[in-house]
C-alpha positions in Angstrom: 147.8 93.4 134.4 147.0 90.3 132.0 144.1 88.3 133.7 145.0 84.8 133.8 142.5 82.3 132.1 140.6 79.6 134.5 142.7 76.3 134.7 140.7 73.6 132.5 138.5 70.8 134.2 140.1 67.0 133.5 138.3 64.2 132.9 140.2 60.4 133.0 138.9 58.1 130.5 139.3 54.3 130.7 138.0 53.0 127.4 137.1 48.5 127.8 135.7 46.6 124.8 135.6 46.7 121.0 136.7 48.9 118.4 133.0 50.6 118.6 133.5 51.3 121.3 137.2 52.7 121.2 135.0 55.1 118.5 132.3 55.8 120.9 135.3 57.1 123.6 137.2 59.0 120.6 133.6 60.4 120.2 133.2 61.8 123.7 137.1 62.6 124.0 136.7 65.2 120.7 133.2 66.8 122.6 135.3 67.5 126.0 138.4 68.7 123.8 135.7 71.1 122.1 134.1 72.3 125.9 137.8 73.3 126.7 138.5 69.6 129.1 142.2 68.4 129.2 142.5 64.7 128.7 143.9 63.4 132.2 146.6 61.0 131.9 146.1 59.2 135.2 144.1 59.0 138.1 145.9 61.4 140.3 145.0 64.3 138.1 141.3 63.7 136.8 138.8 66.1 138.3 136.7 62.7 137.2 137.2 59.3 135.5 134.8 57.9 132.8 135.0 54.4 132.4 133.5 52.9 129.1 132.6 49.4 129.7 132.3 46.2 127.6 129.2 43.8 128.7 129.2 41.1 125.9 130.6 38.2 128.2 130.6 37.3 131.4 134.8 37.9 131.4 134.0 41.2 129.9 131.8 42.6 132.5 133.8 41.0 135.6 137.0 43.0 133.1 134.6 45.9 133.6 133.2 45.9 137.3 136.7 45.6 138.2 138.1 48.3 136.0 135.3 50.8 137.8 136.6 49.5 140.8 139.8 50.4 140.9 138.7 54.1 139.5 136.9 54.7 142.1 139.2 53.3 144.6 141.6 55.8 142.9 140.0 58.7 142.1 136.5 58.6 143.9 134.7 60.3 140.9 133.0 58.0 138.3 131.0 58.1 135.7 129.9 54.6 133.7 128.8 54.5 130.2 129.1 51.5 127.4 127.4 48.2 127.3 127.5 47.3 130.6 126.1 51.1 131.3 122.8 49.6 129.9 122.3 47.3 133.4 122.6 50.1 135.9 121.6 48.0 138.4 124.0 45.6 138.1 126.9 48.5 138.3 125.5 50.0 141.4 124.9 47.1 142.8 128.9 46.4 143.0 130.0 49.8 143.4 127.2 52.6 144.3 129.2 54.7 144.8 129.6 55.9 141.1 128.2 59.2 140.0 126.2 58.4 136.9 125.4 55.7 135.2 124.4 55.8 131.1 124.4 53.4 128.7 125.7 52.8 125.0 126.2 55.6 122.8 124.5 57.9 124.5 126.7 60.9 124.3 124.3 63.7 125.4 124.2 62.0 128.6 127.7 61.5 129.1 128.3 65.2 128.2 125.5 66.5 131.5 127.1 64.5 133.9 130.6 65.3 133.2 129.0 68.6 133.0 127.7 68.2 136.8 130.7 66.5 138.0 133.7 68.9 136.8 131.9 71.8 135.5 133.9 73.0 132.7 135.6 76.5 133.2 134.1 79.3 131.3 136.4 82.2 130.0 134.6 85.1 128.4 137.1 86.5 126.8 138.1 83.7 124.8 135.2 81.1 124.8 132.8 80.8 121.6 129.8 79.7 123.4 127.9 81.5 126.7 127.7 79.1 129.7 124.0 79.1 128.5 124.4 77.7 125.2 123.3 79.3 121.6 119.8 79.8 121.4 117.0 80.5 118.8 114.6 82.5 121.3 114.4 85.7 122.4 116.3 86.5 125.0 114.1 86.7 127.5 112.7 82.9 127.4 114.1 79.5 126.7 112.6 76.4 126.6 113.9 73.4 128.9 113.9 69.9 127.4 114.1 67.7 130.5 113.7 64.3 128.5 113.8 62.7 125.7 111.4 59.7 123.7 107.7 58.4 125.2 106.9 55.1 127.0 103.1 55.7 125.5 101.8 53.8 123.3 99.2 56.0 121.4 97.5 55.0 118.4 97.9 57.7 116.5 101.3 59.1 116.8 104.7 57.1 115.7 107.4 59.7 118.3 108.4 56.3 119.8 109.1 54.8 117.0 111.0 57.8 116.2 113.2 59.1 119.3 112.9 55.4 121.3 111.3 55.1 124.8 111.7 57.7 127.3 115.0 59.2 129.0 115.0 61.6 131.1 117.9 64.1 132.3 119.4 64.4 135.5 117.4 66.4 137.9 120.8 68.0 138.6 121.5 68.7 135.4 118.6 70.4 134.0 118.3 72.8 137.4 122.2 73.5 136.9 120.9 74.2 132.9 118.1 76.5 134.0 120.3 78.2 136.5 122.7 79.2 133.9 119.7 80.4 131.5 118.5 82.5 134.3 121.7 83.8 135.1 122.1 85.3 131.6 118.6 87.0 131.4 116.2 84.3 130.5 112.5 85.5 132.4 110.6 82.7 131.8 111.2 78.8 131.4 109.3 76.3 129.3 109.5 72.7 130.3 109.0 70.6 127.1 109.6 66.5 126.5 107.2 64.4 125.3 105.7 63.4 128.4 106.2 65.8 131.5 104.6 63.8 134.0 106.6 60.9 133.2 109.7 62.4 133.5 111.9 60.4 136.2 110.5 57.0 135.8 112.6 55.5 133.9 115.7 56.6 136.4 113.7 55.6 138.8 113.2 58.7 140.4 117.1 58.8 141.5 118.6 61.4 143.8 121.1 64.3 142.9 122.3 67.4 145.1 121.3 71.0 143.7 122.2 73.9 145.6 123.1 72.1 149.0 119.5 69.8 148.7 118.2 66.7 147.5 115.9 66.5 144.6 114.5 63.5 143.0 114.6 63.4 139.4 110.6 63.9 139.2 107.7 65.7 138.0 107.0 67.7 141.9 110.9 67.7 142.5 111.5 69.2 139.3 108.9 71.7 139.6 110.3 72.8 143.4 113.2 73.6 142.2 112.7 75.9 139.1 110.3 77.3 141.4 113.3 78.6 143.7 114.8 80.4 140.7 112.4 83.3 140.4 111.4 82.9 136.9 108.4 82.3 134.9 108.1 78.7 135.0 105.5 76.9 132.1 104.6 73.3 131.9 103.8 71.7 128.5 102.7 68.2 127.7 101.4 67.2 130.9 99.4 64.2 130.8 97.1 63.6 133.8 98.6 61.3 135.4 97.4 61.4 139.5 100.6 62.6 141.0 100.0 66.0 138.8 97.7 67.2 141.6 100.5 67.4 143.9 101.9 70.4 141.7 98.9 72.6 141.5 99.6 73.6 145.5 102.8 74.9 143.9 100.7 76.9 141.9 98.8 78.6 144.1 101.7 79.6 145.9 103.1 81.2 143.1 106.2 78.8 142.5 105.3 77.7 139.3 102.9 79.7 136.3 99.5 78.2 137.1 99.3 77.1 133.5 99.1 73.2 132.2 99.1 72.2 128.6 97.6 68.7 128.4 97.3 67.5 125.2 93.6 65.6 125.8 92.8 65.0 122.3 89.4 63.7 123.2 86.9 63.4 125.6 85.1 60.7 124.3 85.5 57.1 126.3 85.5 55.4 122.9 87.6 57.3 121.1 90.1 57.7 123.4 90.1 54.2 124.2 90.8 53.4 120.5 93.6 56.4 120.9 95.2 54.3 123.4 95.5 57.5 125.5 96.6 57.3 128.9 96.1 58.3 132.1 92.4 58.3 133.8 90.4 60.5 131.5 87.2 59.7 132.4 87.7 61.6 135.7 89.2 64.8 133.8 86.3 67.0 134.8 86.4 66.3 138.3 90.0 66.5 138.6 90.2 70.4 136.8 87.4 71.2 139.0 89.7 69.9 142.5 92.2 71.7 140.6 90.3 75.3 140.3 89.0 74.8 143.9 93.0 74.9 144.8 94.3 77.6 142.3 91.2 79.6 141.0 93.3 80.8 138.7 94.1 77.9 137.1 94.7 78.2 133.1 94.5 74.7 131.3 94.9 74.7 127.6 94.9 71.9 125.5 94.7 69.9 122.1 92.1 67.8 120.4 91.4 65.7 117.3 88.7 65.5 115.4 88.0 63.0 113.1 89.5 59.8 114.4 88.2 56.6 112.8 85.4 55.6 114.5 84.6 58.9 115.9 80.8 59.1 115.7 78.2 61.7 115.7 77.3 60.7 119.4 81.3 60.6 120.4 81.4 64.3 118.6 78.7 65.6 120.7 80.0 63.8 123.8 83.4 66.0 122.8 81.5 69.3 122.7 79.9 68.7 126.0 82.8 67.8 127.6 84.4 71.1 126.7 81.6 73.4 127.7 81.6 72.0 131.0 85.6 71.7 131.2 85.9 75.5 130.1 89.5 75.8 128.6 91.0 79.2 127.7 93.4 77.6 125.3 92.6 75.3 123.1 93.6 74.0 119.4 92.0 71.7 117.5 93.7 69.6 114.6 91.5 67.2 111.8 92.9 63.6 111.9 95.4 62.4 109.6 97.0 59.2 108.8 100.6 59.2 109.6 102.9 56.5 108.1 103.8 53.7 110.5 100.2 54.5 112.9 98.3 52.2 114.2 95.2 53.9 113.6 95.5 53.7 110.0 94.4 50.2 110.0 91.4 51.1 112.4 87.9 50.6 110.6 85.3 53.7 110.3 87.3 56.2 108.3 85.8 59.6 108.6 85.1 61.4 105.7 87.2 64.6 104.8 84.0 66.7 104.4 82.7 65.7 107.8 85.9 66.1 109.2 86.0 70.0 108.1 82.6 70.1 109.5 83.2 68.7 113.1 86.5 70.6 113.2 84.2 74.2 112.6 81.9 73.0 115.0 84.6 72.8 117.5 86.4 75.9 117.0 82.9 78.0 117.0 82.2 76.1 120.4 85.2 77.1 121.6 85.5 80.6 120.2 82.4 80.9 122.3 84.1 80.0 125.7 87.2 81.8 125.4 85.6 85.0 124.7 83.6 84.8 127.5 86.3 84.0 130.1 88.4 86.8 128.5 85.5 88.8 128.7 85.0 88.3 132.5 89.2 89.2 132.7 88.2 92.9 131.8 88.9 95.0 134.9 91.7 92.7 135.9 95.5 93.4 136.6 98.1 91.1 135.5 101.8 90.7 135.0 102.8 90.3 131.5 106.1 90.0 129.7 107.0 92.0 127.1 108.0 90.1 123.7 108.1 93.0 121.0 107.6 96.6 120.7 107.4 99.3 117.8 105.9 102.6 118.0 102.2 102.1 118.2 102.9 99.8 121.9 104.3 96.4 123.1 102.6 92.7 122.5 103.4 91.1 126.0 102.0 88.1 127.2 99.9 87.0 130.9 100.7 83.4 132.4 97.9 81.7 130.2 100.0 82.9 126.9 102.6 80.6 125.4 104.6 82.1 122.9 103.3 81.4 119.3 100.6 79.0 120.5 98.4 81.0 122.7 97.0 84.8 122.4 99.1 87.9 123.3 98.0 91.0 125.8 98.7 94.0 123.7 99.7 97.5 125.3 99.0 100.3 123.4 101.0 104.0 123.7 103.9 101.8 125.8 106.9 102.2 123.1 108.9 103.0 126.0 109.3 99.3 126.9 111.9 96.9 125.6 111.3 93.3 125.3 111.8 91.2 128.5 110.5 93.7 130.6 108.0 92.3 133.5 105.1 95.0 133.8 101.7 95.2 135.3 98.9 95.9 133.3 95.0 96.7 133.7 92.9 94.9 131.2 90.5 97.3 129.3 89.2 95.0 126.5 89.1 91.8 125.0 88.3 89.4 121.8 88.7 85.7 122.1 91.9 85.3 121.8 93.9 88.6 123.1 93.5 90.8 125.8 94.0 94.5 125.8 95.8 96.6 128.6 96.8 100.0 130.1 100.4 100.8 131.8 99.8 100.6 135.8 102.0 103.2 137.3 
């Protein structure tokens, strides 16, 4: 019996304005020809219309309100993008009931919310590409990019310069993303952007449906939801902003790894001043501590520079003091350096390459210091670790405080009998400052 193949989704596509962008729809038009979409000639048989709208004049935009008018007055399924994309408000203010809204030349974004509206039909015996996507992990983890850009300012980094101020995804669309990832194996998550906290604020926290609920495209929304999918979730660059306590409950309970990478850099109220970091470091301390007091098991790991113009003696000592008291299990440290287009390159008090390479062995023997103790302390302890890689002398797995490549590995010796992926339980017999070792629990 021949199987038949799944009937194609169809998208409408009203394309206002310019030749750029006619292009800009051609553009779009050749990525949902690529996914397997049909081209819908009319209303009547789109699964969902895109309009791309013109905003230059003021004949223009009324061209373009009414043109997403009448679509949704036909179809009922919207999506805006173009020029006048770029005023959100202004289009859901005359019609809110349109899907999504993106602006100009923002393809990517397009793409996830036709993606969300008209899923497109996946047919494994023909199709190229998994509903997951191609990936460069292993198998068994994946890492999520929910956003794009930073709204930051920081003195010594040029990323929005680079990749423009933030945008986040579509809560909808990155659950629907880590669904699929899960669906096809993937045991652990790893939220990445460039700001994790931040993510939503710049949609202004909208509201999608996921699996029959509402979730607000933010940080704790975000977080609920991966938690429902019974995989290892991880959260990197988290600055500490105050709404990041309301995740660590989520911790405790298991939802989400108890793990935070917050990329601190300093500790120093001078430094980090002339930084230009935000959120409200000088309360840091206190807030890990209220942190630990809700999830003792609490792993925070983190990143520092040493260096900085300006940094002093004093401000390097502060720095030292600040991390025996904060006690990180993870920690890098990186000597400064002048990036093209910084800020801080035109800072006075230029630190000189020798004491540089001083401070930055200072640091790491410091810290050395306080991650072999805590590991120490883990001896005797069971955990849960994922297996990344075995050969014939054991596996190297990994606990919740591991990232992969960045953090330290749990290795399992006489355990060839594993296979990468697998979730095990392990008793740790010994440690260093960096890895753990562990016996098979039975």
């Amino acid at each position: 019996m021949t199987r038949a193949a799944p009937s194609p989704s169809k998208v409408g596509i009203v394309s206002l304005g310019c030749p750029k962008a006619l292009v800009d729809s051609e553009r779009i038009i050749t990525r949902l020809r690529a996914e397997g979409y049909e081209i819908a000639p009319d209303y009547a048989g789109a699964d969902v219309i895109l309009v791309n709208t013109c905003g230059f004049l003021d004949s223009a935009r009324a061209e373009s309100l009414e043109a997403i008018g009448e679509a949704v007055a036909e179809n009922g399924r919207v999506i805006v993008t173009g020029c006048l994309g770029a005023e959100e408000s202004v289009v859901r203010a005359a019609h809110p009931k349109v899907l999504a809204v993106t602006g100009p030349h923002q393809y990517e974004a397009v793409m996830e919310a036709v993606h969300v509206a008209a899923p497109p039909a996946h047919d494994p015996l023909f199709d190229l590409v998994p509903p997951q996507g191609v990936r460069l992990t292993p198998r068994h983890y994946a890492y999520l990019k929910i956003s794009e850009g930073c709204n930051n300012s920081c003195s010594f980094c040029i990323i929005p310069s680079m990749r423009g101020k933030l945008q986040s995804r579509r809560i909808d669309a990155v659950l629907k993303e880590a669904e699929k990832l899960v669906d096809a194996g993937v045991k652990e998550l790893l939220v990445i952007s460039q700001d994790t906290s931040a993510y939503g604020v710049d949609l202004k926290y909208a509201p999608y449906q996921w699996r029959g609920s509402e979730y607000q495209t933010r940080f704790l929304d975000l977080c609920k939801g991966l938690g429902e999918l019974g995989a290892w979730t991880r959260l990197h660059y988290v600055y500490p902003y105050p709404h990041v306590d309301e995740v660590i409950p989520l911790m405790a309970e298991g939802r989400v790894l108890p793990y935070l990478d917050i990329p601190f850099q300093h500790a120093s109220p001078t430094v980090l001043k002339a930084m230009r970091r935000p959120g409200a470091q000088e309360k840091t301390l206190e807030r890990i501590r209220r942190w630990r007091e809700i999830c003792p098991d609490l792993v925070v790991r983190s990143t520092f520079i040493v260096g900085f113009p300006g940094e002093t003696e004093e401000d390097f000592e502060f720095l030292l003091e600040w991390l025996k008291e904060a006690r990180l299990l993870r920690v890098g440290c990186f000597k400064f350096e002048p990036v093209e287009g910084a800020r801080a390159n035109e800072l006075p008090g230029a630190v000189p390459e020798e004491v540089k390479e001083e401070r930055y062995e200072r640091f790491m023997a410091a810290q050395q210091e306080i991650s072999g103790e805590i590991l120490e302390s883990w001896v005797g302890r069971e955990l849960d670790v994922l297996v990344d890689a075995v050969d014939e002398d054991g596996a190297i797995a990994r606990s919740y405080a591991d990232a992969p490549e960045i953090d330290g590995n749990v290795v399992i010796e006489r355990a060839s009998d594993l296979s990468p992926g697998d979730l095990v339980r392990v008793k740790v017999v010994d440690a260093d400052p960096y890895d753990l070792w562990g016996e098979l629990k039975s």
